[in-house]
N, C-alpha and C positions, 0 to 999 in steps of 0.2 A: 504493500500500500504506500503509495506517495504522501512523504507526510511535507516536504516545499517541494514547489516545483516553481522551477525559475525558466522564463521562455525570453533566447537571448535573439535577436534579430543582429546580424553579423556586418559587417563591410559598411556600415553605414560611416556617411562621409566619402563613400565611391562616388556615389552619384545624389544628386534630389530626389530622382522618382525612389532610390534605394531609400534615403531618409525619409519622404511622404509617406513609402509602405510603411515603414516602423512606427509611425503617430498613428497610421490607420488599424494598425493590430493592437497596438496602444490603447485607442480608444475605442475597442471592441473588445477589451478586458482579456485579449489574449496573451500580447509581451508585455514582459516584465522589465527589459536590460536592453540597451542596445552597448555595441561594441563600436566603439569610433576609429577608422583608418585617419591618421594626421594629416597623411602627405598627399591629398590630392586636394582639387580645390573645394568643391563639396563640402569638405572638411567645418569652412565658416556657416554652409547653412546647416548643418550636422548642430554647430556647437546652439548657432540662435533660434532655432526649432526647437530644440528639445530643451533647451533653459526654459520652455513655458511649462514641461509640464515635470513637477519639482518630484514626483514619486516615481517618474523611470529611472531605473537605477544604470546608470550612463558608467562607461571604463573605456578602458584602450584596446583595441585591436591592434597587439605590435603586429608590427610588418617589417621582413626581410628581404621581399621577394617580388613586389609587385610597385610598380612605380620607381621616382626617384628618392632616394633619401631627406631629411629634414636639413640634414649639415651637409656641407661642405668639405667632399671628400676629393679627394686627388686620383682621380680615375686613368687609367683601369686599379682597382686595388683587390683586395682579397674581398671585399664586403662588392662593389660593384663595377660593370662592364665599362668600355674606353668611351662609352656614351654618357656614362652618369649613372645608366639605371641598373638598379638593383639584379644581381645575380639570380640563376633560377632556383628554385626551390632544390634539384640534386644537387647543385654548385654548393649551396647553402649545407647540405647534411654531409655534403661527404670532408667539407670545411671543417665543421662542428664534429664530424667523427677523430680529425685529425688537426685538431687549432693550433694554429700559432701566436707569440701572444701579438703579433699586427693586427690578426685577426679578432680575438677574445678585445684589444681595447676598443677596434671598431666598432663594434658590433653594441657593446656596452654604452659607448656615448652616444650610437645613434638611439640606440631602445629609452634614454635617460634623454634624451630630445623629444620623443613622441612622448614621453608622460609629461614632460614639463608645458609643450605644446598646449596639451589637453588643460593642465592646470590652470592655462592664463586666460583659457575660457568662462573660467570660476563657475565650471561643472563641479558636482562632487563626483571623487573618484574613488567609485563603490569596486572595479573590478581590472585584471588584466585578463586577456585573450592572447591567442598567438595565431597568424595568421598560416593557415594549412598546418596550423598544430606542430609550430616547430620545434616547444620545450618539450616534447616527444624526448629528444635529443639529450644526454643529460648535462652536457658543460651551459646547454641555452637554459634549461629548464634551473639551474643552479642560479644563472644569473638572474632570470625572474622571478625565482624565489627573494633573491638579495633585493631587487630591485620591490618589489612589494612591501619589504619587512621598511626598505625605507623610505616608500612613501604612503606606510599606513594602510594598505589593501586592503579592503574585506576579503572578497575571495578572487581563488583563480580556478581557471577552468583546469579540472582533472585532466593528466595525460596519460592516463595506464587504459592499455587495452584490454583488461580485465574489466574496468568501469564503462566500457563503451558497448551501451546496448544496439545490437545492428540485428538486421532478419536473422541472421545465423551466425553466434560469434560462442562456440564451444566453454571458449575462456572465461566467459562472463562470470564472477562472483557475482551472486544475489546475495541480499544480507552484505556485502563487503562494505566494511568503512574505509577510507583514506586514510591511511596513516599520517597524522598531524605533526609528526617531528621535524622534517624538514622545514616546517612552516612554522613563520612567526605568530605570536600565543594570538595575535588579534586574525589573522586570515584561518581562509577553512578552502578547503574544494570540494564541491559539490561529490556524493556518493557515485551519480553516473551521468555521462553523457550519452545527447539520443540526437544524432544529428538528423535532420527530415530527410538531407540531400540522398540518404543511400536506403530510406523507407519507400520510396515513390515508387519501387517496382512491386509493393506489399499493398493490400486494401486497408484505409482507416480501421477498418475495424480490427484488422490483423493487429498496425499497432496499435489502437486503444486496450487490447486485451496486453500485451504483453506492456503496456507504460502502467498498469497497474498493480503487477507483478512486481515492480520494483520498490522497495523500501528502503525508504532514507531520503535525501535531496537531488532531488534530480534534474539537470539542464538538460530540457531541447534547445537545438539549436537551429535558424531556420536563416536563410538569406533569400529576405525580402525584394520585391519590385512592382511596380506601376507596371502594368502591362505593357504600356510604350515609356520609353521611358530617353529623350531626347538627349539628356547630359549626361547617359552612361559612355566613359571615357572606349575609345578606340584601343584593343589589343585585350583587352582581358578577355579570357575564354568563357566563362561564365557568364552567360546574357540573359537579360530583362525577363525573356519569356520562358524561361525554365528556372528564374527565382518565382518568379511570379505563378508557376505549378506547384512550388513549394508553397507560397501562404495560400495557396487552395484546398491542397493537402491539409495543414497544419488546422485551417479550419474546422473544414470536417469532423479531424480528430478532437477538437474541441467541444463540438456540439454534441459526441459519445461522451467524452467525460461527465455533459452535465448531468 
């Protein structure tokens, strides 16, 4: 039995139509949290939208991998390409398997720029995210932890693939809590993640039976959109009209739980 469930609408600050979806699930009592990307431009209607409504619980979407950096780095470097923009997501892990410390202080000043970023928005910052889940990693995941304990986090999003509820994930602990040592006495991670992206080939009802099954705190996670959606930036492979299947999805699943 779901005793919190927290529903996080993701990449907001990509685009508008991504941020308008998030106030419209918002204010159909379904999210809870949205996650803010820094570095695109979005980002300013991201922060003055959701300053209206003071009970979404608003955090960072760090980002490694998508866009260009906050600072001002000297490219090509170990963190990004001779163009500016950020390395791909395997560049990124197979880095973080094998850091150097060029790498480990980049990396650290750019992720301590997007919280600062977010900060001067004078949002409160209830959360960190990681963009395609890259504290997976454990040298990333280490410094997000540090990075939380000091700027006060409530929670971050679990990274164990035992907590990730999917159509068919053998590993899954039910009943599994987070082990809290890693983490500062004030932050928590949620018991399990339920992203919608990898539920869409399942029927609502499939998962509404298996989201009740889980006990303890649970984030879905969904990435929202406007069905058209005119200022979603060019080159990202995730488009408008298969986020926008997702808060169709997530719906449904909604109107089972009541």
């Amino acid at each position: 039995m779901v005793r919190k469930l927290i529903v996080t609408c993701d990449d907001c600050g990509l685009s508008e139509g991504i941020n308008d979806a998030t106030i419209s699930l918002y204010q159909r009592h379904i999210a809870t949290a949205a996650s803010i990307l820094t570095n695109f431009p979005a980002t300013y209607h991201a922060y003055k939208l959701f300053a209206q409504y003071s009970s979404l619980e608003c955090g960072v979407h760090l980002n490694l991998t998508e866009g260009y950096p906050l600072r001002k780095i000297s490219s090509p470097s170990p963190l990004t390409l001779a163009n500016g923009h950020f390395r791909s997501r395997v560049a990124l892990f197979v880095q973080a398997l094998y850091p150097t410390p060029s790498f480990i202080q980049l990396v650290e000043a750019e992720l301590t720029a997007q919280i600062e970023h977010f900060l001067h928005s004078r949002l409160t910052l209830h959360h960190l995210t990681t963009h395609l889940h890259f504290h997976m990693v454990p040298i990333l995941r280490s410094m997000i932890f540090r990075l939380a304990q000091k700027f006060n986090v409530e929670w971050i999003r679990t990274h164990r693939f035992t907590s990730t509820a999917l159509p068919f994930n053998p590993l899954l602990r039910r009943g599994h809590r987070n082990n809290k040592q890693e983490l500062s006495p004030r932050s928590f991670q949620p018991d399990y993640l339920v992203p919608i992206i990898l539920w869409l080939g399942t029927s609502p009802e499939t998962f509404s039976r298996q989201l009740k099954l889980l006990d303890g705190c649970v984030e879905i996670v969904v990435h929202p959109s406007t069905a058209q959606d005119v200022s979603f930036p060019q080159g990202v492979a995730y488009l408008p009209n298969k986020r926008f299947q997702e808060m169709q999805y997530l719906d449904k699943v909604m109107r089972l739980q009541e």
